[in-house]
ZAMARGU-4260 file (C-alpha; in steps of 0.2 Angstrom, whole numbers, plus 5000, padded with zeros to 4 digits):
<rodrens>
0) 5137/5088/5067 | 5123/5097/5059 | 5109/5104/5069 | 5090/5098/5067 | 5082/5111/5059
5) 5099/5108/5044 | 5091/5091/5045 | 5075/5093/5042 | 5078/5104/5028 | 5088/5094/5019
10) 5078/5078/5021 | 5062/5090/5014 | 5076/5094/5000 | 5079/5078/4994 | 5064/5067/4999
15) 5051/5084/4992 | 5043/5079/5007 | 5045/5084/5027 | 5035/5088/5044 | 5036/5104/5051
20) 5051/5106/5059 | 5043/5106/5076 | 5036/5090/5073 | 5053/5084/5074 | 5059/5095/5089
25) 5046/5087/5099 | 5053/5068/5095 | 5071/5074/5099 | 5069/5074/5120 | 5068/5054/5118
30) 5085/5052/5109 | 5079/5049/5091 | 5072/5058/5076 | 5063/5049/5062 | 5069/5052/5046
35) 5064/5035/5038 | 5076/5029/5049 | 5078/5032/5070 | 5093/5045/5070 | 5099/5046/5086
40) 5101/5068/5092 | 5110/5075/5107 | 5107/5094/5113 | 5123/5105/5112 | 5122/5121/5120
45) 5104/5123/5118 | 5100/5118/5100 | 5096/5100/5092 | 5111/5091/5084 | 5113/5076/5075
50) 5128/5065/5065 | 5126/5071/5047 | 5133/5052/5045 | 5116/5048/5051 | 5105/5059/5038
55) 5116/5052/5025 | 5109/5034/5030 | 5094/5038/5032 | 5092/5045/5012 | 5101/5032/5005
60) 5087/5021/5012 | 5074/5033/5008 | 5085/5033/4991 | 5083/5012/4991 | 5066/5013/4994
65) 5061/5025/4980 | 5070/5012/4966 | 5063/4996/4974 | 5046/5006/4971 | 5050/5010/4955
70) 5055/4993/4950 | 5037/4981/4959 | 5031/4998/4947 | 5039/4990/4930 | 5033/4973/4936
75) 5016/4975/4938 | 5014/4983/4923 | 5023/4968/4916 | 5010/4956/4923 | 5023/4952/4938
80) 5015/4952/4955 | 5028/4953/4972 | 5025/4946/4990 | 5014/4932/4997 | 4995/4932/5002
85) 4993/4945/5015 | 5009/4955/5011 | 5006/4975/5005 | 5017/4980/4991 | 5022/4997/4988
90) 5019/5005/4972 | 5025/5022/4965 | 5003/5027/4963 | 5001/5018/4978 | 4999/4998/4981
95) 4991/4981/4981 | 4988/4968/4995 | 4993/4949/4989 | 4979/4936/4993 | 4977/4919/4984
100) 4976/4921/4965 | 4969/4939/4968 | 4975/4955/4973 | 4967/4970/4980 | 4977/4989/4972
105) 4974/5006/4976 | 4978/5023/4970 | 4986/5034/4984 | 4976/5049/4975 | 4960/5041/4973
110) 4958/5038/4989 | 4966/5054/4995 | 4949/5062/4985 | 4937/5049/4992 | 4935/5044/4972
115) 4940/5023/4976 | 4948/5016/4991 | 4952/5002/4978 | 4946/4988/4971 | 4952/4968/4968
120) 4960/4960/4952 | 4961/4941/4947 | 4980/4941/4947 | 4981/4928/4933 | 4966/4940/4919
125) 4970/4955/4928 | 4953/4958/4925 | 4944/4967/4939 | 4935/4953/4951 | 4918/4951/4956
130) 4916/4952/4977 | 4901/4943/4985 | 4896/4951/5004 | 4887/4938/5013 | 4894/4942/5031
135) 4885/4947/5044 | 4889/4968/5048 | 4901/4970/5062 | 4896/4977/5078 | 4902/4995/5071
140) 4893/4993/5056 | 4875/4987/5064 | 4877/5000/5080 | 4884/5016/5071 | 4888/5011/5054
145) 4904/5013/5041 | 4916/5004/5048 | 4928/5006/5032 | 4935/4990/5033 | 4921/4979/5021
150) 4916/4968/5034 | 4903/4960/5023 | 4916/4952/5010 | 4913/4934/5009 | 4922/4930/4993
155) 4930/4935/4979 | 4927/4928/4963 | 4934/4931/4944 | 4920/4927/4930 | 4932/4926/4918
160) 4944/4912/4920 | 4933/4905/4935 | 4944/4907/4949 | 4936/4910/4968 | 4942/4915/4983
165) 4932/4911/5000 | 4935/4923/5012 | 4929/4917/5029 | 4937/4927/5044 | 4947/4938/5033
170) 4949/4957/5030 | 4951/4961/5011 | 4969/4958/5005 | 4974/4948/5021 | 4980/4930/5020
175) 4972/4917/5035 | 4960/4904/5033 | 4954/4906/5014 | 4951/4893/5001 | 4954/4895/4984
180) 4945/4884/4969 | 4944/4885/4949 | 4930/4879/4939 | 4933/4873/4921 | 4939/4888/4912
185) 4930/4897/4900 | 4936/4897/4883 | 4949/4908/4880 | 4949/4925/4875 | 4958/4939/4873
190) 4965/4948/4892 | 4972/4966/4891 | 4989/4967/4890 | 4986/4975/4911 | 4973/4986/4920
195) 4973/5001/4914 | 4985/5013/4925 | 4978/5031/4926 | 4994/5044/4927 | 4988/5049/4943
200) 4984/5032/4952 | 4982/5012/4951 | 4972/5004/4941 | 4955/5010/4937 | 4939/5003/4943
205) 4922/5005/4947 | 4911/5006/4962
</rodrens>
């Protein structure tokens, strides 16, 4: 057994990353501690303890989850998209949101500094894609106003290769009742190898 606080310094060890340890002492009354993973504590003569069995799980799934980043990482920048419409994907500079020959990345740190909460890519140019908002605001947005959520996006369209995607009930990067058509394609040019992937975030973008 290991206490708590031996946990939560070795998980901040490993990971680089942790909560202050009271916001893990105030979990442990209900039987479990999230590291990652519910580890299950007991109190032992007035301290916190846990099974270091337990931890160990927990950051060889943290482990896990770092090199499945890693890998979607590689693919994307090799053209290769993962999951279906709807599905986030976790990226190590942050992530994209599948929808029907799009897809909608962010950079973590451009949106942690309010410089881009993102934008959407045709998946097949990976050129960034044109957005139409012909909605009607929601009542957030008509009452008070910024809603975050682009209520207004109708459609998502790529001027290069042709491809659309209506989006009729359906928050960006979500899947639902969406229809996708292709006009004839213009004729072929050159696509960049991929977006342009700053060292500190997705793919660039403008506003």
């Amino acid at each position: 057994m290991i206490t708590l606080k031996e946990a939560v310094d070795r998980w901040r060890a490993v990971t680089r990353y942790a909560n202050a340890y009271e916001w893990y002492r105030k979990q442990a009354p209900r039987g479990t501690v999230h590291f990652g993973l519910e580890v299950p504590v007991v109190k032992q003569n007035g301290r916190w303890v846990l099974e270091e069995s337990g931890l160990d799980e927990a950051i060889g799934a943290w482990r896990a989850a770092e090199q499945d980043k890693e890998r979607v990482t590689r693919d994307y920048e090799n053209h290769v998209l993962h999951g279906e419409p709807g599905q986030t994907i976790r990226t190590t500079w942050g992530g994209y949101r599948v929808a029907r020959g799009f897809h909608f990345a962010w950079s973590d740190y451009q949106a942690a500094t309010m410089r881009s909460d993102g934008s959407w890519y045709c998946s097949s140019c990976r050129e960034p894609a044109s957005t139409e908002h012909n909605k009607p605001e929601c009542h957030t947005c008509s009452d008070w106003g910024g809603c975050g959520r682009d209520c207004t996006l109708s459609a998502v369209r790529c001027d290069r290769c042709g491809t659309r995607l209506s989006l009729l009930s359906v928050a960006a990067g979500a899947s639902g009742t969406t229809a996708t058509t292709r006009r004839t394609p213009r004729p072929a040019v050159s696509c960049p190898a991929r977006p342009v992937v700053p060292r500190t975030g997705a793919p660039s973008s403008s506003r």
